[in-house]
C-alpha positions in Angstrom: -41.0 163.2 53.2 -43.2 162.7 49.9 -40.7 161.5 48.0 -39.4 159.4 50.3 -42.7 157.9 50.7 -43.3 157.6 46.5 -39.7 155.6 46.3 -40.9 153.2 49.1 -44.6 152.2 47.0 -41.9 152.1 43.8 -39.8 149.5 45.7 -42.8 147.1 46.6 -44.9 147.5 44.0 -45.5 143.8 42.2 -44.1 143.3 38.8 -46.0 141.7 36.5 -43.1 141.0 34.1 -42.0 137.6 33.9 -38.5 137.2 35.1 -35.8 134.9 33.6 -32.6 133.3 34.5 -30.2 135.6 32.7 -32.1 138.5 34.9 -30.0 138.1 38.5 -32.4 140.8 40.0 -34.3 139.4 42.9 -37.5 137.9 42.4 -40.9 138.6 44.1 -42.2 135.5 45.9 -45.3 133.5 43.8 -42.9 135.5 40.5 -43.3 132.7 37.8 -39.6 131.8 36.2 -39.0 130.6 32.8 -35.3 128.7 32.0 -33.8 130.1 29.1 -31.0 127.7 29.1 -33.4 124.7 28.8 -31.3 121.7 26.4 -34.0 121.1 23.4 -34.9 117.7 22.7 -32.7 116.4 19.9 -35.0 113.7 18.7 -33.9 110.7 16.9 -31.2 110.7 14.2 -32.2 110.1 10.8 -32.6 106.6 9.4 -30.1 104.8 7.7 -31.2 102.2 5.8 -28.9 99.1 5.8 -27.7 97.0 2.9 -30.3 94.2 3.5 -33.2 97.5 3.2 -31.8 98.1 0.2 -30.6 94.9 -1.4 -32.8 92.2 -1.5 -30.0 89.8 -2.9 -28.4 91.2 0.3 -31.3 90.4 2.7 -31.8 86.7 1.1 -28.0 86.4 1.2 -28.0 87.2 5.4 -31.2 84.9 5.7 -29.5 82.3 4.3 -26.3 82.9 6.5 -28.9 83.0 9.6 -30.3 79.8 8.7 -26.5 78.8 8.2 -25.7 79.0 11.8 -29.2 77.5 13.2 -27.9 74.2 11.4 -24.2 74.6 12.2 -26.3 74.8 16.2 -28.3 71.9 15.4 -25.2 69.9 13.8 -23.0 71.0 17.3 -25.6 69.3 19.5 -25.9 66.2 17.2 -21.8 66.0 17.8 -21.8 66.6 21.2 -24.5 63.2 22.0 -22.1 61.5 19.7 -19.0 61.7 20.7 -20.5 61.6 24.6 -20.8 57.9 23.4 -18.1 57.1 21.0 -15.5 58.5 23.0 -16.2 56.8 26.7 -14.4 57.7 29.7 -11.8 54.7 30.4 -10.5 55.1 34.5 -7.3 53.1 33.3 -6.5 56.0 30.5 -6.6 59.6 31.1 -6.2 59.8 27.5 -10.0 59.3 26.8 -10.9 61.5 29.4 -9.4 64.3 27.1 -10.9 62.9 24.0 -14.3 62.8 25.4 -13.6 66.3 27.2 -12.0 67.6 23.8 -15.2 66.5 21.3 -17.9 67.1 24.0 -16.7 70.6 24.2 -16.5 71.1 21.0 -19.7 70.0 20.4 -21.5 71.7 23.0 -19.1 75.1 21.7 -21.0 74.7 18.4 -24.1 74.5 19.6 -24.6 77.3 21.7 -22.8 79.7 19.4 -24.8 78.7 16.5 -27.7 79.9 18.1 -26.3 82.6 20.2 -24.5 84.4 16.9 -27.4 83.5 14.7 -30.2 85.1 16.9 -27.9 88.4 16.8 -27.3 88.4 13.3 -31.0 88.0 12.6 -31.6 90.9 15.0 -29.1 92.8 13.0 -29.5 92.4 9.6 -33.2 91.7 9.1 -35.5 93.1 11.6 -36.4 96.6 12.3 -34.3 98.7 12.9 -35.8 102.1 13.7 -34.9 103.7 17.0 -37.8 103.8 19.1 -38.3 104.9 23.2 -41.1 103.6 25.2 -42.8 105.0 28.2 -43.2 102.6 31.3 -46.1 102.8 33.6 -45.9 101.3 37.0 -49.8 100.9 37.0 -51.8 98.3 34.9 -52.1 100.1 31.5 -56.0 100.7 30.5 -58.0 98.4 28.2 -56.8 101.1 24.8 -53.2 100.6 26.4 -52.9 96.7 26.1 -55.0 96.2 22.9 -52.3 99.0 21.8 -49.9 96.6 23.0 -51.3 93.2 21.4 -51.3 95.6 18.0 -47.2 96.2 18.9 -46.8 92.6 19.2 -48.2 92.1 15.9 -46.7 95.0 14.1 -43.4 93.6 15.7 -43.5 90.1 14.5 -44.8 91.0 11.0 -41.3 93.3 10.7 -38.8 90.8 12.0 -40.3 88.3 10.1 -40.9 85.6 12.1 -43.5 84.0 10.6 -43.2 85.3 7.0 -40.0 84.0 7.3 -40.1 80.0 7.5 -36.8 79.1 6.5 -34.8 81.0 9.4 -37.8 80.4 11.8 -37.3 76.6 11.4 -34.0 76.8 11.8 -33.9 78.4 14.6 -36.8 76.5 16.4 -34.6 72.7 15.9 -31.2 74.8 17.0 -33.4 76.2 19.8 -35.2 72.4 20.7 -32.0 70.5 20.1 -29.2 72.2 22.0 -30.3 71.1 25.7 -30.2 67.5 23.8 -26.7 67.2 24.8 -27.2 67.9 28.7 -30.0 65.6 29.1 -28.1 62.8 28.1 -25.1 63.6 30.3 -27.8 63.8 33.1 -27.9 60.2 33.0 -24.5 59.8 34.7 -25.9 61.2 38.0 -28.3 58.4 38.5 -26.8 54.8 39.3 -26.7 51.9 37.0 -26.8 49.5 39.9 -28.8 48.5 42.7 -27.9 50.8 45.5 -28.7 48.4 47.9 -26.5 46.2 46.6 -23.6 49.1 46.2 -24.1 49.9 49.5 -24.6 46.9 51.5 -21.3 45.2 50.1 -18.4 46.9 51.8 -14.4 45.8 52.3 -15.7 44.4 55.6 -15.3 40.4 55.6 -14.6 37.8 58.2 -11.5 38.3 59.7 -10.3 41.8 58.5 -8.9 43.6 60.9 -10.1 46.9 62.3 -7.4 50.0 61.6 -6.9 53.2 62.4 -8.0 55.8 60.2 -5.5 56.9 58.8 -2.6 55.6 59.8 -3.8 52.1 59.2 -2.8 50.4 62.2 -4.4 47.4 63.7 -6.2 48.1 66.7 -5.8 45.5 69.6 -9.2 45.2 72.1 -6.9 46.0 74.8 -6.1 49.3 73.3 -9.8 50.2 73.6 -10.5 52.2 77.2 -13.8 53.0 79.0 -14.9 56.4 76.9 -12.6 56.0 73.9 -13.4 56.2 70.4 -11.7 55.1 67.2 -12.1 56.2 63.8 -11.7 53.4 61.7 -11.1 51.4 58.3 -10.6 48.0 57.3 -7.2 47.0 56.3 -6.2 46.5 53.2 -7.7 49.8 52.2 -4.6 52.2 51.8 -3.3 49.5 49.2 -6.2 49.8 47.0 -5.5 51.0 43.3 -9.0 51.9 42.4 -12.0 53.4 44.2 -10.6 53.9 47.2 -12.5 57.0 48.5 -15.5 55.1 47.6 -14.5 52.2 49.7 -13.7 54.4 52.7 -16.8 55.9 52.5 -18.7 53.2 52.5 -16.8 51.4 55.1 -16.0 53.7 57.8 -16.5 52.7 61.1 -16.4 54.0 64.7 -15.4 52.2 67.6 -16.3 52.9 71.3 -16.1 51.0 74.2 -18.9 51.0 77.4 -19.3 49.9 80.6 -20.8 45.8 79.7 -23.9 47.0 82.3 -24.6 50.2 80.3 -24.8 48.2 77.1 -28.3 47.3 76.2 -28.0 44.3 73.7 -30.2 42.6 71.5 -29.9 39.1 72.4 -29.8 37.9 68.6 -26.9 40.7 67.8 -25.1 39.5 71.3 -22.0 38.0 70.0 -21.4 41.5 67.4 -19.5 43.3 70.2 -16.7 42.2 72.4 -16.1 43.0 76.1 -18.4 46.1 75.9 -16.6 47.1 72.5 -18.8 48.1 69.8 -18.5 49.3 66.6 -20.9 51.0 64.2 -21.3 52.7 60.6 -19.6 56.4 60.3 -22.1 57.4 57.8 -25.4 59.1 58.6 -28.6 57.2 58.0 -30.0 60.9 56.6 -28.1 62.4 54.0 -24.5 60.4 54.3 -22.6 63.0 56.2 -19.8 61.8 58.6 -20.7 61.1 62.6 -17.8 62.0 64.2 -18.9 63.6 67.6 -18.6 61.3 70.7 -20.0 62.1 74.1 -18.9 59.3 76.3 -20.8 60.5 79.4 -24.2 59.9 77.9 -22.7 57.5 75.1 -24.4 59.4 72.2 -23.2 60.0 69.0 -24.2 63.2 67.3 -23.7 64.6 63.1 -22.6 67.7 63.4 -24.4 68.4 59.5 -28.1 68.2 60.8 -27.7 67.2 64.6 -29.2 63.9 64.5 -28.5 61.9 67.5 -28.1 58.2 67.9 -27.6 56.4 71.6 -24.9 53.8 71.3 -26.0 52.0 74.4 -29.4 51.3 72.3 -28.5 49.9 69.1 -27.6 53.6 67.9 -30.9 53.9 67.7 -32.3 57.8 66.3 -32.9 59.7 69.5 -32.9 63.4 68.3 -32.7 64.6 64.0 -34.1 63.6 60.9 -32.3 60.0 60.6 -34.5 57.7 59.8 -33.5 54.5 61.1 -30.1 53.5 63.3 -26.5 53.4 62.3 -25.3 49.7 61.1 -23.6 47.6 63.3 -20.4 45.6 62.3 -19.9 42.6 64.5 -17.0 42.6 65.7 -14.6 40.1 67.7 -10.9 39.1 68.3 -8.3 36.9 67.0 -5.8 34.8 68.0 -3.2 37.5 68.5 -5.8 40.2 70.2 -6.4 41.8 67.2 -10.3 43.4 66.5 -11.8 41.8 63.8 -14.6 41.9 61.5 -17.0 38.5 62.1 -18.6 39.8 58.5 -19.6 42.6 56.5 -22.7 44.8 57.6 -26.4 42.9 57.8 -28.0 46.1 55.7 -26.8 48.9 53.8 -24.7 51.9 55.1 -25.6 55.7 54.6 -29.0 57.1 53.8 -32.6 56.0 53.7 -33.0 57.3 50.0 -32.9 53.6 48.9 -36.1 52.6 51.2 -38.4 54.7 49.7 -39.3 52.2 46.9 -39.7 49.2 48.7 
């Protein structure tokens, strides 16, 4: 019984030995345990200087080269403004539209790869280039931390050279200040060179052109024209245009509805503009241009399905509901000899949106 009782104390006695990981023997708990596989820090490999360390024919040589491409950059943007003007875009021949496309690219090729290739062969060849790793904080770094960090900056730009070196940082401050030269001036093509009133207030519509359908082109007769019917229309003549003639439908679309002559509440000095309760008015949203083309004949209101403005065809098409800002157009209309619908002229104001309004 004694010696049982000894081997039971020698079984759960503490150790104070430290155990490691190639000893599989179990563990006492709160037993510290030290890897002795752990992967040692390698470090950084050694140095190796580069030819422009080395050389300094070398390092002039590659700041010349850098320099090089900042004005090959500058020299592509320069190119690319020109030939934006000496090679214009002629509808009548596609063949300028590949010179411009061909020498505008080219130019605009130049310019960015200038600057791109240069910036990475400066990076290369003549600033520092020892291997460094730096910690990141997720805090605000103390006041010692960011004058360190100002004293980095500085340290930094005295080994790349940026200011010591004038010739390359000139260089690369034009190729830098003249390469969005190019798409500033081919922003100018997105504003108009006309009066957009005047664009927009001049359509195909003219006395006596006839009202088709869209697209088939067919005249419409009034008699054609029920209670609760709507037509999508365009004036004729429009299929047979050569030039500009998405621009012309868009401008002149028109719907046609017809209501009940009691449920029509006319302005007595726009009377004569419909016929027999036929009415016609501009497709095109008064808010941002999109097409009206949803007709509900019980309450005879047209809606845009874009932004859901609303416009009462009984009332002038006046803005009931949406962010329109002022009604749809109305084309007068009437008939000729052989009950065709006509146009009695073009619209009064201009078609589509407000945009036009807001400097007057």
């Amino acid at each position: 019984m004694a010696d049982i009782h000894d081997d039971r104390d020698e079984a759960v006695a503490p150790s104070n030995e430290v155990a490691t990981v190639d000893d599989h023997s179990a563990a006492a708990p709160a037993t510290a345990v030290v890897r002795a596989d752990r992967i040692p820090n390698p470090g950084f490999p050694p140095h190796r200087p580069r030819v422009t360390d080395l050389d300094p024919k070398k390092e002039k040589q590659a700041e010349r080269t850098i320099s090089a491409l900042f004005l090959l950059s500058i020299v592509g943007s320069v190119l690319a403004v020109v030939a934006y003007f000496a090679f214009p875009i002629d509808e009548a021949n596609p063949g300028s539209v590949r010179l411009n496309n061909l020498f505008l690219g080219l130019g605009i090729t130049l310019a960015l790869l200038g600057v791109g290739i240069g910036a990475v062969h400066w990076s290369k060849a003549l600033m520092h280039s020892h291997e460094e790793v730096e910690l990141r904080h997720p805090t605000r770094g103390s006041d010692e931390s960011r004058t360190k960090a100002v004293e980095i900056f500085s340290q930094a730009n005295k080994e790349s050279g940026f200011t010591r070196r004038s010739l390359v940082r000139n260089t690369l401050i034009g190729a830098v200040a003249v390469t969005p030269i190019p798409a500033v001036v081919m922003f100018r093509d997105l504003a108009g060179q006309d009066d957009p009133v005047a664009l927009l207030k001049q359509t195909m519509w003219d006395e006596g052109v006839r009202l088709c359908r869209d697209p088939s082109g067919t005249p419409i007769r009034a008699a054609d024209v029920t209670i609760g019917s709507a037509f999508h229309v365009i004036p004729e003549g429009l299929a047979e245009l050569e030039y500009h003639r998405i621009e012309e439908k868009a401008k002149a679309a028109v719907l046609l509805m017809r209501l009940p002559v009691d449920e029509l509440n006319e302005d007595p000095a726009k009377a004569d503009w419909s016929y027999d309760g036929i009415v016609a008015y501009s497709k095109i949203c008064t808010h941002v241009g999109c097409p009206v083309a949803l007709y509900e004949q019980q309450t005879h209101h047209l809606l845009c399905p874009c932004h859901q403005s609303q416009f009462d065809v009984a009332n002038h098409c006046e803005v009931i509901f949406g962010p329109a800002a002022r009604p749809l157009p109305q084309l007068p209309i009437t008939v000729d000899d052989e009950g065709f619908l006509v146009a009695r002229s073009d619209f009064t104001e201009p078609v589509g949106p407000s945009f036009w309004e807001i400097a007057r």
